[in-house]
LUMTOR-327377 format. One line per field, with one value per residue (C-alpha): residue in one letter; residue number from 0; x, y, z. Coordinates in steps of 0.02 Angstrom, whole numbers. Example, Ala and Ser with C-alpha at 12.3 -4.5 7.8 and 13.67 -1.06 7.14 Angstrom:
r: [A,S]
k: [0,1]
xx: [615,684]
yy: [-225,-53]
zz: [390,357]
END
This chain:
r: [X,X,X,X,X,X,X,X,X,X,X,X,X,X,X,X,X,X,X,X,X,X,X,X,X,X,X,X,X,X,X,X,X,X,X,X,X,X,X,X,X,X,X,X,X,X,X,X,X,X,X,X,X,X,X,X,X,X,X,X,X,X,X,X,X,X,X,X,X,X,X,X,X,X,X,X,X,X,X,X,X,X,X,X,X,X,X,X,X,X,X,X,X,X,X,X,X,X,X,X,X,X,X,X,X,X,X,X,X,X,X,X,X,X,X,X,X,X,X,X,X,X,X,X,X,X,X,X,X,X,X,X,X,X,X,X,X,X,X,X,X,X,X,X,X,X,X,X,X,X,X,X,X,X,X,X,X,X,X,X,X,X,X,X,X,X,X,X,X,X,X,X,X,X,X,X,X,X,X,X,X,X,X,X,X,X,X,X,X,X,X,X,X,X,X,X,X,X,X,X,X,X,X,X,X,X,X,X,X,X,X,X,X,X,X,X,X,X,X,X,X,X,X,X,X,X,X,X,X,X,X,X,X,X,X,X,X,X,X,X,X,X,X,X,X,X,X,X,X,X,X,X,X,X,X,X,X,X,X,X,X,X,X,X,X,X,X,X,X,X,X,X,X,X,X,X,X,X,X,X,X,X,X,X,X,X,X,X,X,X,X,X,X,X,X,X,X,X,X,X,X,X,X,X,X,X,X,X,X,X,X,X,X,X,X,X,X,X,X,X,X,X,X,X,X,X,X,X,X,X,X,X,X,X,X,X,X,X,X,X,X,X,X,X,X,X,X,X,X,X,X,X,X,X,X,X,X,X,X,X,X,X,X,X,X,X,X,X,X,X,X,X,X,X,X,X,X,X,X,X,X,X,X,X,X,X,X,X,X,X,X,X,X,X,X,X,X,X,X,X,X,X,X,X,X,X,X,X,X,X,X,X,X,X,X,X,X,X,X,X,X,X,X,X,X,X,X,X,X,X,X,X,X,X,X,X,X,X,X,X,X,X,X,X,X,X,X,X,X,X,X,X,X,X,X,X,X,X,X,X,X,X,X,X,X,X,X,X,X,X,X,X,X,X,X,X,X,X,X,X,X,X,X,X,X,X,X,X,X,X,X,X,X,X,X,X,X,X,X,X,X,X,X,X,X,X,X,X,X,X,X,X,X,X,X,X,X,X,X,X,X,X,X,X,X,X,X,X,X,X,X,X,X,X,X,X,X,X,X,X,X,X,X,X,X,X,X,X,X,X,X,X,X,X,X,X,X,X,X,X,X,X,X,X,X,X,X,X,X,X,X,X,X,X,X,X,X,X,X,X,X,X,X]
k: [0,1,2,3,4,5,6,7,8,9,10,11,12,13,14,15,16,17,18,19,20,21,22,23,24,25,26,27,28,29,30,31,32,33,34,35,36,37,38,39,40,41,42,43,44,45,46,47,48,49,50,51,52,53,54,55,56,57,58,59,60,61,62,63,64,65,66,67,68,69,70,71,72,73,74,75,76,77,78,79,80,81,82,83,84,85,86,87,88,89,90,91,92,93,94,95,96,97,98,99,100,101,102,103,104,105,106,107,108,109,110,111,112,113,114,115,116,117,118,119,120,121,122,123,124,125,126,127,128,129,130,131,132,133,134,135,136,137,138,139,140,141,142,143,144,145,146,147,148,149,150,151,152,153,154,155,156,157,158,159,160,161,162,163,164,165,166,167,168,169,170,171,172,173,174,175,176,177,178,179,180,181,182,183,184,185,186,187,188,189,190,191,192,193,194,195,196,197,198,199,200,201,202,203,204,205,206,207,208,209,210,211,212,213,214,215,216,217,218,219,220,221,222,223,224,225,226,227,228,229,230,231,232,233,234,235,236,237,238,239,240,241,242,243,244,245,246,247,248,249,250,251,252,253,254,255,256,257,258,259,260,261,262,263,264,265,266,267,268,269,270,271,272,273,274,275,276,277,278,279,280,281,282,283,284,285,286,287,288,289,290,291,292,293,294,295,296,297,298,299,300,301,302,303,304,305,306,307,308,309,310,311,312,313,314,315,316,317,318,319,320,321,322,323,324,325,326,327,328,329,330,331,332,333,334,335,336,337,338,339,340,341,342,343,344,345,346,347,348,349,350,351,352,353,354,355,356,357,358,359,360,361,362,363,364,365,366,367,368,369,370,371,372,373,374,375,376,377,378,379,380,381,382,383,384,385,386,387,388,389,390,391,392,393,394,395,396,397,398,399,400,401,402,403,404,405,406,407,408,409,410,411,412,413,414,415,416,417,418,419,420,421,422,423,424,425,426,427,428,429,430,431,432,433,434,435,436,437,438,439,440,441,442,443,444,445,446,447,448,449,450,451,452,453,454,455,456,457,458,459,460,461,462,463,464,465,466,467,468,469,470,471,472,473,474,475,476,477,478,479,480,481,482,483,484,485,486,487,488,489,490,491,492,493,494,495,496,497,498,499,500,501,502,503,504,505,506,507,508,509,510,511,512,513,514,515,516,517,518,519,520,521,522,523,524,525,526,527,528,529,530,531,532,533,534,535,536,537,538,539,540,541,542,543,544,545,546,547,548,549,550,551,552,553,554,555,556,557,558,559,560,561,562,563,564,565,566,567,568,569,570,571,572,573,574,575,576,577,578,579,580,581,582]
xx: [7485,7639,7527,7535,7703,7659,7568,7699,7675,7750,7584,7477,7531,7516,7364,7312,7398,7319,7174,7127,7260,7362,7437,7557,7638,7640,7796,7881,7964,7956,7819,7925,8029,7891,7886,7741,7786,7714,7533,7550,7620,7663,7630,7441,7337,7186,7212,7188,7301,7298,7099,7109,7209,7050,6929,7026,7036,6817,6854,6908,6714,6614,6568,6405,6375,6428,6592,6597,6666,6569,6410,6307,6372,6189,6199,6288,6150,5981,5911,5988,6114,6239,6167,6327,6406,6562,6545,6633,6524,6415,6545,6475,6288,6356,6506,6638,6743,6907,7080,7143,6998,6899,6795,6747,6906,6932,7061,7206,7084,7047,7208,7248,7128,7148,7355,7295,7192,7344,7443,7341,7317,7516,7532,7396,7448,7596,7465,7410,7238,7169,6977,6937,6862,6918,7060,6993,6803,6937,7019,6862,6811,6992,6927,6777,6831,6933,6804,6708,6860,6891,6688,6700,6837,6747,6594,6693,6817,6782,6909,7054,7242,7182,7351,7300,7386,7541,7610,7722,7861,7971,8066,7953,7868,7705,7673,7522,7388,7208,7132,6960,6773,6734,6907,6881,6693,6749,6893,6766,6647,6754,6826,6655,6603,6758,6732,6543,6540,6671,6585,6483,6305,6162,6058,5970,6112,6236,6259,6235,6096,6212,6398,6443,6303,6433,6557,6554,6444,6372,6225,6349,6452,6299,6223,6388,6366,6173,6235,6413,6303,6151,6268,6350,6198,6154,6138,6308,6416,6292,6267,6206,6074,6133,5977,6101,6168,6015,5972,6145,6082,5903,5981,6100,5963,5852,5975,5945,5787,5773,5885,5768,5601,5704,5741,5930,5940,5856,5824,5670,5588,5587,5436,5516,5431,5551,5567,5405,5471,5307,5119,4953,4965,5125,5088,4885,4915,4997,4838,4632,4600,4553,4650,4702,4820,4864,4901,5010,5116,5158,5208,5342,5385,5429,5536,5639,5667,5762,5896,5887,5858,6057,6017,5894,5859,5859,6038,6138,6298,6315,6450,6450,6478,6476,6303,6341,6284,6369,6220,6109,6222,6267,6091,5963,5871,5961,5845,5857,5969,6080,6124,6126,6209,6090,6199,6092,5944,5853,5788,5606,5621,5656,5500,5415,5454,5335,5161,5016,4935,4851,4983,4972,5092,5060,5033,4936,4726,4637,4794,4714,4893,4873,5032,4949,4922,5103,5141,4972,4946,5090,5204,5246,5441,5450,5405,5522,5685,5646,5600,5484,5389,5264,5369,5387,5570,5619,5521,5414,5382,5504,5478,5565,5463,5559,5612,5561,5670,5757,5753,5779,5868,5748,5746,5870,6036,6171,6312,6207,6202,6027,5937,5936,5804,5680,5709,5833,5861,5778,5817,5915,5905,5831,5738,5744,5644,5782,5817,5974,6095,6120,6093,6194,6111,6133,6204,6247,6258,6164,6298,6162,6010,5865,5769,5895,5893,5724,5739,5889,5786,5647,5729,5843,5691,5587,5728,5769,5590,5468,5347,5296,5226,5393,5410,5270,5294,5461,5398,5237,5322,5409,5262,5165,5311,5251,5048,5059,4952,4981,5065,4901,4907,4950,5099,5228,5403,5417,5287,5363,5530,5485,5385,5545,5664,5527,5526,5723,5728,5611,5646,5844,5864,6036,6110,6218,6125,6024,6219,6259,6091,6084,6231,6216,6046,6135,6001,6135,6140,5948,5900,6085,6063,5953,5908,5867,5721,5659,5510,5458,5347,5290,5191,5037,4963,4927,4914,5074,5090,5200,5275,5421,5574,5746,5909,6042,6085,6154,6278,6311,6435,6360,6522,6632,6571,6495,6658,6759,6924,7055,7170,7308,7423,7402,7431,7566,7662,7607,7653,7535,7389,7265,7145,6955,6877,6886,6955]
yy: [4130,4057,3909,3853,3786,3645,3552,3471,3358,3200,3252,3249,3085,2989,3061,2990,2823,2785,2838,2755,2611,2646,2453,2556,2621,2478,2381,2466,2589,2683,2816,2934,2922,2922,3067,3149,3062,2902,2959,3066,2926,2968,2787,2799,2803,2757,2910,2805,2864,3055,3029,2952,3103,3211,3090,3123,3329,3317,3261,3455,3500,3538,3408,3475,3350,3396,3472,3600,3533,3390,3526,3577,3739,3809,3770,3929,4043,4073,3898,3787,3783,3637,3518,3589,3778,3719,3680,3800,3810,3941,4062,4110,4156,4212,4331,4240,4199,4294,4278,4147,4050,4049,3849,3860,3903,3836,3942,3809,3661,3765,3836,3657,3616,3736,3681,3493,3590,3673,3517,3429,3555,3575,3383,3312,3339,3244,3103,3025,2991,2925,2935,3081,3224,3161,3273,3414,3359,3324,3511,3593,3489,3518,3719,3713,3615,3772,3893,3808,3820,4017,4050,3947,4076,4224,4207,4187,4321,4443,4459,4340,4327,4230,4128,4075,3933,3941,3809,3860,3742,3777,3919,4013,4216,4161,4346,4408,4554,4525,4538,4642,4563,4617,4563,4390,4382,4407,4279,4152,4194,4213,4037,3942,4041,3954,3783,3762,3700,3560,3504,3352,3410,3308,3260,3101,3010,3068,2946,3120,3003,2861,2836,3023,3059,3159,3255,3443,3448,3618,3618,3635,3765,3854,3819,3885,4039,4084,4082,4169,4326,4289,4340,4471,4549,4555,4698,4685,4667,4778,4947,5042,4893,4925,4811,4768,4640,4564,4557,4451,4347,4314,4294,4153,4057,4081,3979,3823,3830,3895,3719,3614,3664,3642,3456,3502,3471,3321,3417,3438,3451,3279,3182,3006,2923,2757,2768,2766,2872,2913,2820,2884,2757,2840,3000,3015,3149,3265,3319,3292,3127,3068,3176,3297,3172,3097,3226,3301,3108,3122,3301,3221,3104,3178,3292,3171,3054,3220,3169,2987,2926,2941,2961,3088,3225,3360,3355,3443,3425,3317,3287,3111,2971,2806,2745,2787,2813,2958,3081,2987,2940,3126,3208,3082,3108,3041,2917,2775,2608,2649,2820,2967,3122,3240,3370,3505,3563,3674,3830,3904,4029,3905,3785,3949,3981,3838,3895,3789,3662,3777,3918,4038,4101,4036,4205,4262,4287,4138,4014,3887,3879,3827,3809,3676,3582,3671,3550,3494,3534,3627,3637,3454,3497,3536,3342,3326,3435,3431,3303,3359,3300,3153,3139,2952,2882,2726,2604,2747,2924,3068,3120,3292,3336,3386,3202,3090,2958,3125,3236,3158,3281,3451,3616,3717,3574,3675,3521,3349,3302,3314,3437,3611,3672,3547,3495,3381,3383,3265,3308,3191,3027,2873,2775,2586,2455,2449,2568,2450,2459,2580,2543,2611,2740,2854,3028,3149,3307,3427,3553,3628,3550,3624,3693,3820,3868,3908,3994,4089,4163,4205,4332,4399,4435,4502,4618,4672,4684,4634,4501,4443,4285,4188,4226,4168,3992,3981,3990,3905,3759,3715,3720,3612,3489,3446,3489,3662,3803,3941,4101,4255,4343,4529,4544,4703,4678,4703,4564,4441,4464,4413,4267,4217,4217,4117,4007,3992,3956,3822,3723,3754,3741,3628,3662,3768,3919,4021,4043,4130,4182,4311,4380,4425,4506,4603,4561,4446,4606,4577,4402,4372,4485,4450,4279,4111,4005,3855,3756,3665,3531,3499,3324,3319,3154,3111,3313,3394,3574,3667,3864,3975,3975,4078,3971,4076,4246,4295,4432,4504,4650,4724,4835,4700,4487,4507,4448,4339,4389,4320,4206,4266,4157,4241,4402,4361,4276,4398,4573,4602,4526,4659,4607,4615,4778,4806,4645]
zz: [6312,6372,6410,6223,6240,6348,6229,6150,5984,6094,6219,6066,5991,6166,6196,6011,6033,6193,6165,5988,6004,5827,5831,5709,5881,5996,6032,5897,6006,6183,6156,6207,6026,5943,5805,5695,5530,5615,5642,5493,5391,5188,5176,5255,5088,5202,5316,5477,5573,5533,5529,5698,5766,5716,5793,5957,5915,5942,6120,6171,6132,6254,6352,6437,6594,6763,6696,6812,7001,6960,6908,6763,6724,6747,6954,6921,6843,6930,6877,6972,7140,7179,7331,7410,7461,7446,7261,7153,7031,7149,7123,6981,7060,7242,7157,7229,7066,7010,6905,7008,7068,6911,6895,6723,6669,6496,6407,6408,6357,6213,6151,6169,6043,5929,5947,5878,5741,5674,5705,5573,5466,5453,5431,5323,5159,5181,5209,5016,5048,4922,4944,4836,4957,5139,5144,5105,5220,5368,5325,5340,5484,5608,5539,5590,5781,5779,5749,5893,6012,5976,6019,6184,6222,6145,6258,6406,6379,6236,6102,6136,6028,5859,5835,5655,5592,5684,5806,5941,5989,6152,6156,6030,6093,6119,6203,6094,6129,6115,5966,5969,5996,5849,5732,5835,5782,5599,5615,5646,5527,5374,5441,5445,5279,5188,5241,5224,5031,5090,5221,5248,5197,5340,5209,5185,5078,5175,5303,5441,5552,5541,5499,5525,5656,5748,5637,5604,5439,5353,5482,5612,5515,5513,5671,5771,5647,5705,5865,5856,5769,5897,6022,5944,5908,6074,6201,6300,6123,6039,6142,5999,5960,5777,5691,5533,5674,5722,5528,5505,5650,5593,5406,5461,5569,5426,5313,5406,5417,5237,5197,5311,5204,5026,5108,5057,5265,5379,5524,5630,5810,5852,5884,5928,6076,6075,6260,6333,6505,6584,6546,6603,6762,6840,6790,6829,6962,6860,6718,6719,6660,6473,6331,6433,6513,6342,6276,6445,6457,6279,6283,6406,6325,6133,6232,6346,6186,6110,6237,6263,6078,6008,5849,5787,5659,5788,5849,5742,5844,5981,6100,6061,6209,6233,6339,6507,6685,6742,6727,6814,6952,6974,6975,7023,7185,7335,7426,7294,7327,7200,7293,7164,7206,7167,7117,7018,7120,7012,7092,7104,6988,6858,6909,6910,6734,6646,6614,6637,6540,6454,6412,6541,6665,6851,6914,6764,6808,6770,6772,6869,6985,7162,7292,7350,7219,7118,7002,6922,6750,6695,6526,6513,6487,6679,6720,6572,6668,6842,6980,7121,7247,7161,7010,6969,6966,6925,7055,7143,7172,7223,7406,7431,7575,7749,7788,7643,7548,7463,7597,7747,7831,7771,7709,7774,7735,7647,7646,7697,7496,7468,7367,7432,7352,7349,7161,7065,6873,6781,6622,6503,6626,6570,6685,6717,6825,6956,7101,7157,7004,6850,6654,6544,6434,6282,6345,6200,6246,6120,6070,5943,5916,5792,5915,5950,5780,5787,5936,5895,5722,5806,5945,5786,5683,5826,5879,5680,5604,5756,5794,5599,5564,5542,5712,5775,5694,5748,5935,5894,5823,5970,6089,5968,5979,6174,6153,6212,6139,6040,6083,6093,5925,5948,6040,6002,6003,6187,6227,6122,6180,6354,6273,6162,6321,6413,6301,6270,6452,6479,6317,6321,6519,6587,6406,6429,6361,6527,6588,6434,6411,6545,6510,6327,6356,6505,6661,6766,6858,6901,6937,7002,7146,7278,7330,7233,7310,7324,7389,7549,7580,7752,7787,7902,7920,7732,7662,7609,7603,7521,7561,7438,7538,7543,7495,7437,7416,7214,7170,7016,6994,6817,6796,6798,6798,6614,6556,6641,6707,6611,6705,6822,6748,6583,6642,6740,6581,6455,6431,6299,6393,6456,6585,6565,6660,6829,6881]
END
């Protein structure tokens, strides 16, 4: 923990200044004089400048995109690989991570941001605001940031040293043990619990689509809540599968949705189609012609405008970005003018996931699936999070056969920079008309959207009561959303599990929730050792066939790599600091 004395206030306040431009601050004085009474000014009856100081405290979110060596943090689990072995980010799927080299090592960015939390907290009510409720909305806001900041640690690490309110200067003992999972758990519960009735509410007056689209309101309070006791609930926190736990789960999921249906809350499954990605022209090989196809290209579409449309009634927090071209430029297939990177290469046994058109798995009797023929008719969200072979991008269609535009080299190309496994993300891009130069585009990342919500009650209830009606909808719901049918009536608990974490995959995949995903429901140790495929296309005159191929080996160590290890550094500065199992 000695860590937290590096973030000094002067840090904080350039970091502020230069990043919002407080014309307070320039030319008045070297930066390095500068002291906290200037940002939080007893003179500011507008707030700007302490208000500003929070606006910059949302940047230590998570920021989702290629954050990880330049990765989604999912090129890491069994969906996905990096186009390169010497990315980092394998370490994670290949075993290869420990205390010293650990790439999704967040502990300092977070203690950092829960530092500016108590920072503001100590300082704002020497700011006379005089808008009746901001100071107490931006209170419960800089709470509930830190509430977010303590669960990024918690799911990384297990119970971590809850510092309170408390800011360290230099010189201060900053040795503390680790508080429990289960004291940490309650920490942030009892912290989300006080500052929901102060919170902005993202109702339909409130300004939550528009002005605030953004800020941490009640539905986030609540969202980071259903998931905190999701996850607690869970089998590798919950060995004694106590149902009380799932019951808290399923009760705090249900209160969003519960404020949804009393219109107290604007959210929904979004049906927005203002980018028209895909038509029935460029997409004619992909579904049986007439309403079949309608239905499949519009499917697609609802569910890419979830991530390209900025604002919407879905997002319930959103890491929220100028329009950008970073994602695209990172992920897009390689053999375009503009030369993507093509980075995340999902795997085969994420492609494998998505059922068919009409809601069955591929290997399922009766399916319809053909290798050669692998991509026709299936759950419209894989055209909607993966390019393959005959996708259309931008000006044409993606060639990942052995030596087309983005494959050129082949199969078998650990370190050339094109995809390894015959796929590249396609997920959250926005196509243009131009192969030769980027648009900018809307990239939020979707910290918690309402789908998760729904998702997140219906494995609560099914684990605490079993597969009732409520959670059929839940499930139902979302596959209505993109035209597919029905789950079969009849399931038992068992049955619908594996159809909840289906569809939790497939609708959830490159947000940040498989990583986790697999390691909460304890079966890392199972599709992380072994080897992760991918596919190959071969091209014969005009006829391309295609054949499952080996691209990496996975290892998993189940007794120790459910947690991570906590830093070296730590340990080494800490008496108090006991290390995760067996590392």
């Amino acid at each position: 923990m000695k860590n937290i004395t590096r973030f000094s206030i002067l840090g904080l306040l350039i970091l502020v200044i230069s990043t919002l431009g407080c014309k307070k601050m320039i030319e008045d004085e070297p930066l390095e004089n500068a002291e906290i009474g200037l940002v939080f000014d007893p003179t500011d009856s507008l707030g700007k400048y302490a208000e500003d100081y929070l606006n910059n405290t949302y940047s230590s979110l998570p920021t989702g995109f290629n954050r990880v060596d330049g990765n989604m943090l999912d090129a890491g689990s069994d969906d996905a690989l990096p186009s390169s072995t010497s990315h980092t980010v394998q370490f994670f799927s290949n075993g290869a991570f420990n205390p010293v080299n650990l790439p999704d090592n967040t502990w300092d960015a977070n203690y950092a941001g829960i530092r500016k939390v108590n920072i503001f907290l100590a300082n704002i009510d020497q700011v006379p605001v005089k808008t009746p409720g901001f100071k107490q909305r931006w209170k419960a806001e800089a709470r509930g940031l830190r509430a977010m900041f303590y669960f990024e640690l918690l799911k990384r690490w297990g119970g971590i040293p809850i510092i309170g309110d408390r800011v360290f200067e230099l010189g201060d003992d900053v040795a503390f043990p680790r508080n429990t999972y289960q004291e940490t758990v309650n920490y942030i519960v009892s912290e989300l619990d006080a500052i929901m009735p102060v919170l902005l509410s993202p109702n339909s007056t409130s300004g939550y689509t528009t002005i605030y689209f953004g800020r941490f309101t009640r539905g986030a309070a609540m969202a980071l809540k259903a998931r905190l006791l999701l996850y607690a609930a869970s089998p590798l926190n919950n060995t004694a599968n106590d149902l009380a736990k799932w019951d808290l789960a399923a009760k705090a999921a249900k209160s969003i949705m519960d404020s949804v249906a009393a219109n107290k809350f604007v959210y929904s499954l979004s049906t927005l189609t203002t980018t028209a990605h895909y038509t029935t022209t460029n997409m004619a090989s992909l579904a049986p012609a007439g309403a079949t196809l309608t239905n499949y290209v519009a499917g697609v579409n609802k569910f890419l405008n979830v991530f390209s449309t900025r604002y919407n009634t879905e997002i319930i927090l959103p890491y929220l970005r100028a329009t950008t071209t970073d994602v695209e430029a990172n992920n897009e297939p390689v053999g375009y003018t503009r030369a993507g990177l093509g980075r995340t290469n999902p795997t085969q046994e994420l492609v494998n996931e998505f059922e068919t058109f009409a809601g069955k798995q591929i290997a399922e009797a009766g399916s319809g699936y053909s290798l050669t023929a692998p991509y026709y008719n299936r759950d419209p969200r894989l055209a909607g999070t993966v390019s393959f072979n005959g996708l259309y991008w931008l000006t044409r269609n993606v060639e990942t056969y052995d030596g087309g535009k983005d494959r050129p080299q082949g199969y078998g190309r650990t370190n050339s920079g094109e995809t390894r496994t015959g796929y590249y993300l396609r997920k959250f891009m926005t196509g243009t008309t131009s192969e030769s130069a980027y648009t900018a585009a809307n990239h939020n990342f979707p910290i918690f959207r309402y789908a998760e919500v729904l998702l997140n009650y219906a494995e609560a209830q099914n684990e605490a009561v079993g597969p009732d009606a409520s959670v059929y909808k839940a499930i139902n719901d979302i596959r209505t959303r993109v035209n597919m049918p029905a789950l079969p009536v009849g399931l038992n608990q068992a049955e619908m599990r594996i159809r909840i974490r289906h569809e939790r995959r497939v609708e959830m995949a490159f947000e940040e929730q498989r990583f986790w995903d697999i390691r909460r429901w304890k079966i890392a140790e199972t599709v992380l050792n072994g080897t992760l495929h991918g596919i190959q296309g071969t091209l014969t005159g005009t006829t391309i066939t295609y054949g499952i191929v080996n691209v990496a080996p996975a290892s998993f160590s189940a007794n120790k790599m459910y947690l991570y290890p906590i830093p070296y550094k730590e340990i080494s500065s800490n008496n108090k600091m006991v290390q995760n199992p067996n590392w």
